[in-house]
FIBA-663657 format. One record per residue: x, y, z of N, C-alpha, C in turn; residue in three letters; residue number from 1. Coordinates in pm, whole numbers, plus 50000, padded with zeros to 5 digits. Example, Ala and Ser with C-alpha at 12.3 -4.5 7.8 and 13.67 -1.06 7.14 Angstrom:
BEGIN
   nxx   nyy   nzz  caxx  cayy  cazz   cxx   cyy   czz residu num
 51319 49431 50780 51230 49550 50780 51320 49670 50780    ALA   1
 51285 49775 50708 51367 49894 50714 51290 50003 50787    SER   2
//
This chain:
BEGIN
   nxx   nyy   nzz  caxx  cayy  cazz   cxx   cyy   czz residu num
 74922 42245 02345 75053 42304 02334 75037 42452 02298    UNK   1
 75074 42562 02393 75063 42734 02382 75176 42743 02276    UNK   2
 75236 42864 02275 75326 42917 02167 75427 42876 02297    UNK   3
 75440 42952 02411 75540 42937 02491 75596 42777 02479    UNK   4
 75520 42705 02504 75594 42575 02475 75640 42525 02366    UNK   5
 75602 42554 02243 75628 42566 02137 75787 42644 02153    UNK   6
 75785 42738 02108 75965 42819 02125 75985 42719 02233    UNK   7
 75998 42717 02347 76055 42668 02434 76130 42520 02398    UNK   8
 76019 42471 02325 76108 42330 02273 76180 42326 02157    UNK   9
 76101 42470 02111 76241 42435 02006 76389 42481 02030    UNK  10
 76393 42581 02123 76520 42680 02132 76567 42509 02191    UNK  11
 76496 42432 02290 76561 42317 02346 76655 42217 02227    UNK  12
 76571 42222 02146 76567 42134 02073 76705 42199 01968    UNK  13
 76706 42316 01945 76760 42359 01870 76927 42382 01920    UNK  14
 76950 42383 02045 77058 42392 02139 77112 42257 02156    UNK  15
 77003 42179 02171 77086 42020 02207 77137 41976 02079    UNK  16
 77072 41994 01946 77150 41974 01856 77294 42044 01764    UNK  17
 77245 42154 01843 77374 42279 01786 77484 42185 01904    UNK  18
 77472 42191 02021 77578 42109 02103 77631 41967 02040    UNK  19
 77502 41894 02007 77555 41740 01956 77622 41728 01797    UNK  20
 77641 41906 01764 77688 41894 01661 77857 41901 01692    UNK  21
 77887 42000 01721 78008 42022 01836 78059 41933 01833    UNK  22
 77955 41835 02000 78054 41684 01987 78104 41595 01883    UNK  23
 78000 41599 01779 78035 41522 01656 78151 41560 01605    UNK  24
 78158 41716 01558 78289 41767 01510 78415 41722 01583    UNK  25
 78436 41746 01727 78483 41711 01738 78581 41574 01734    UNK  26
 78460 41493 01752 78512 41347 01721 78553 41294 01544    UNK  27
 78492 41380 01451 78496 41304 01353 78551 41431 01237    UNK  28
 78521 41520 01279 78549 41657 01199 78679 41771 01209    UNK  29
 78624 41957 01144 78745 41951 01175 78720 42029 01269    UNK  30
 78589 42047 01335 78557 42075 01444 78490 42237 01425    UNK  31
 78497 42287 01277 78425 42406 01284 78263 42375 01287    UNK  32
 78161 42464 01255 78031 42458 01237 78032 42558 01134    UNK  33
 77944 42530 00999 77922 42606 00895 77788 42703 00932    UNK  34
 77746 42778 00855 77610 42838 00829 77509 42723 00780    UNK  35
 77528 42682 00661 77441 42574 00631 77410 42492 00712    UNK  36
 77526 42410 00796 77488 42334 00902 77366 42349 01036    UNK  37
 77426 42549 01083 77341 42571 01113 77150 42558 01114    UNK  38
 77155 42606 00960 77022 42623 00923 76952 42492 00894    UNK  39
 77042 42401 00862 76978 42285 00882 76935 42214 00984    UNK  40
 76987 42247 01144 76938 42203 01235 76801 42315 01285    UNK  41
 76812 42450 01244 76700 42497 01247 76579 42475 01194    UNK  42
 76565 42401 01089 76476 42354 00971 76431 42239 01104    UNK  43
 76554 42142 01113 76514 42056 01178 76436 42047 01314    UNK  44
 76474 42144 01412 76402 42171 01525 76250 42180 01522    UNK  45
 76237 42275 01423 76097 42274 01393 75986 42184 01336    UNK  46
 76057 42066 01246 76036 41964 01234 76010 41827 01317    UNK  47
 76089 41898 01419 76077 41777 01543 75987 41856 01638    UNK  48
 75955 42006 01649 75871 42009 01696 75685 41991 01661    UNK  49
 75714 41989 01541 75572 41964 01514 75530 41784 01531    UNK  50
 75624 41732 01529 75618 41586 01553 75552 41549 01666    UNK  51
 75527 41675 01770 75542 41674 01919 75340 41678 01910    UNK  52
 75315 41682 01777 75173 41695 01774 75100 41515 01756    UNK  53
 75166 41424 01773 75150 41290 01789 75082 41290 01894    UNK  54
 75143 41354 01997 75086 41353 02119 74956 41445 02148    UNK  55
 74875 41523 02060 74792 41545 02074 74630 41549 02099    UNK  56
 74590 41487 02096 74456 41421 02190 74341 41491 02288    UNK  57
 74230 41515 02241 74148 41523 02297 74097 41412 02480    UNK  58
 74129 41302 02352 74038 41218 02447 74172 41177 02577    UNK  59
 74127 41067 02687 74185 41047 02780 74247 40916 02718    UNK  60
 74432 40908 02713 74452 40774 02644 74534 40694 02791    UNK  61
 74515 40585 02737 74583 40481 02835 74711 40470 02835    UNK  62
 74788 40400 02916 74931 40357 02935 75013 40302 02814    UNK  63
 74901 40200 02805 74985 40139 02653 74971 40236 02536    UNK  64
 74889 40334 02515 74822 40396 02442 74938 40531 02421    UNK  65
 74977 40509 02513 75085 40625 02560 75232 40601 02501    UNK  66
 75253 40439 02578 75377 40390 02533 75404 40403 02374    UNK  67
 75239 40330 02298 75279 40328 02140 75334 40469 02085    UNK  68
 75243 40610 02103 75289 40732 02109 75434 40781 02116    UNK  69
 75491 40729 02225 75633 40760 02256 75749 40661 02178    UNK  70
 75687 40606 02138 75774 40524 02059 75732 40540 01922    UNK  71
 75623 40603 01835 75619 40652 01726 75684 40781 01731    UNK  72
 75688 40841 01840 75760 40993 01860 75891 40985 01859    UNK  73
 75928 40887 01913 76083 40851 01863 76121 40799 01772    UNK  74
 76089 40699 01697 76088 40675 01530 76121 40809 01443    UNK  75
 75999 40901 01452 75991 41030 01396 76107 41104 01405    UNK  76
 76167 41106 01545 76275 41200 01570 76373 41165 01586    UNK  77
 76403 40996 01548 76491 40926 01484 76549 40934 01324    UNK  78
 76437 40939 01231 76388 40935 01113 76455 41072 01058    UNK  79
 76412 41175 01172 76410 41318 01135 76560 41322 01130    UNK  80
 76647 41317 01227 76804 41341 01285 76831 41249 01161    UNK  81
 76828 41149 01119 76872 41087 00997 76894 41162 00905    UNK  82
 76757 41143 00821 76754 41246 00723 76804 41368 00746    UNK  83
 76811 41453 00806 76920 41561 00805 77057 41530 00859    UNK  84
 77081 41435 00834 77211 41427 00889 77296 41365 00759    UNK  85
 77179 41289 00718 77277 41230 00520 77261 41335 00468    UNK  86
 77127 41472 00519 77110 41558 00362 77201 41662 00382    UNK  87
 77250 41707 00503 77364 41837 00529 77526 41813 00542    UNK  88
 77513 41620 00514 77628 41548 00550 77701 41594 00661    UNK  89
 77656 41551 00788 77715 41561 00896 77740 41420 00922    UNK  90
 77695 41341 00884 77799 41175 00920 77732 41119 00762    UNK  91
 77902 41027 00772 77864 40958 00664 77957 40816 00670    UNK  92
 77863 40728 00631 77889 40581 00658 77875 40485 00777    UNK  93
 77843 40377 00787 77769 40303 00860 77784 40289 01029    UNK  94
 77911 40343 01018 77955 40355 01193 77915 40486 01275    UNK  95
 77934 40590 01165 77900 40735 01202 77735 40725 01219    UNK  96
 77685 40661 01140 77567 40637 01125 77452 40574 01258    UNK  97
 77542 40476 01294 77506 40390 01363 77573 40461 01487    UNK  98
 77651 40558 01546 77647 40618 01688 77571 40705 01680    UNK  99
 77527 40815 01579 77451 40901 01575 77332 40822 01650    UNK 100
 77307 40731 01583 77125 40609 01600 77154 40581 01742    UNK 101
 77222 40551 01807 77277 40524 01928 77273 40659 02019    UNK 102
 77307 40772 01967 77311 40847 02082 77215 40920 02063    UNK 103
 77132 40954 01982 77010 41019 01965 76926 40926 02055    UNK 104
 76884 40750 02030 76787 40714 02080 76803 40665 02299    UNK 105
 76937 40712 02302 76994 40702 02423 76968 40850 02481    UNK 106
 76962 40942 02441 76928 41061 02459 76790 41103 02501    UNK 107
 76710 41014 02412 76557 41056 02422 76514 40957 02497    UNK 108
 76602 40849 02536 76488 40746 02617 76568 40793 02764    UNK 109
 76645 40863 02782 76697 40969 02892 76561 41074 02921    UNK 110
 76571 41150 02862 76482 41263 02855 76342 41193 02879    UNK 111
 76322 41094 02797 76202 41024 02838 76159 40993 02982    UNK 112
 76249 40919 03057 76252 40866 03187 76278 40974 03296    UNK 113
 76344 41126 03262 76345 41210 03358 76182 41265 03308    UNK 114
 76130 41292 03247 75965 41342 03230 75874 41217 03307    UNK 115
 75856 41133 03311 75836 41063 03382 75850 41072 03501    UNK 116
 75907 41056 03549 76033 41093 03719 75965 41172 03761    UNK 117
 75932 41302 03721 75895 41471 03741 75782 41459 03730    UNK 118
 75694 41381 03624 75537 41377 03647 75496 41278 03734    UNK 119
 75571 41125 03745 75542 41086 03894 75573 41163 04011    UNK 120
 75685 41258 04073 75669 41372 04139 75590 41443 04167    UNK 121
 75566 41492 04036 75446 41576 04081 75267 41509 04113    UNK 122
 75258 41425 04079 75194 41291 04092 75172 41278 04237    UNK 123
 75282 41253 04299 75268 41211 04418 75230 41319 04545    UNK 124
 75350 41452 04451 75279 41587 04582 75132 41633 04575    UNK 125
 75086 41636 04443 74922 41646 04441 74844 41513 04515    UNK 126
 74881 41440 04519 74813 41313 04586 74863 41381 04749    UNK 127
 74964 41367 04788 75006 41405 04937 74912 41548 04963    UNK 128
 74907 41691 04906 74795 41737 04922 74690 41696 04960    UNK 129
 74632 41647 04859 74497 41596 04911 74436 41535 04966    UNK 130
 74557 41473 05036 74510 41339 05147 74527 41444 05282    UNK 131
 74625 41534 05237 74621 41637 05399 74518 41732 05382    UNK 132
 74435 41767 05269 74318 41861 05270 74196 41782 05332    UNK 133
 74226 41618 05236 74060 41603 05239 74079 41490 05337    UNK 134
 74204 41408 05442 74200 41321 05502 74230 41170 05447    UNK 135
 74209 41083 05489 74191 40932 05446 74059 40905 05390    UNK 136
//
């Protein structure tokens, strides 16, 4: 992971939650956004991006090896959106609670399955290459 990807996921990271704050307000609030609020999803971005170091690895890992990964990576950035979400009180009580858990982990197993999609894509045009460079 360069620096570029680094910023890059976080400004991501830091935008989808400044937005999913929005929606929240809207639904449950009085629809402003504070400073504090702010800075707490900034704290948080960065927090979820270092999480992104689970996935770090030398060696060559397997499928399942992969799956466990992505599903400790989501725990983490489940865990994470929690805890800042009781500590800046942006939802509170078991329903608010429980769509947040709902649309965070509906979100990332989204995002999950389009990275996928795009690396089987690209998967397949490097394979189609090389069958027209090097033949059958």
């Amino acid at each position: 992971m360069n620096i570029k990807e680094i910023i890059s996921s976080n400004l991501f990271i830091f935008g989808g939650s400044v937005l999913a704050m929005y929606v929240h307000q809207l639904f449950f609030g009085s629809g402003a956004i504070e400073m504090r609020s702010l800075t707490g999803v900034l704290l948080f971005s960065i927090l979820c991006n270092f999480s992104r170091f689970i996935f770090s690895t030398k060696q060559e890992i397997s499928k399942k090896k992969m799956l466990v990964f992505v599903f400790l990576h989501a725990l983490v950035t489940l865990a994470l959106v929690l805890v800042f979400a009781m500590l800046f009180d942006w939802v509170s009580g078991f329903v608010q609670i429980t769509i947040l858990s709902v649309l965070v982990l509906a979100t990332y197993t989204g995002m999950t399955l389009l990275g996928v999609k795009r690396a089987k894509a690209e998967a397949d045009e490097l394979n189609k290459k090389l069958e027209e460079r090097y033949g059958k």
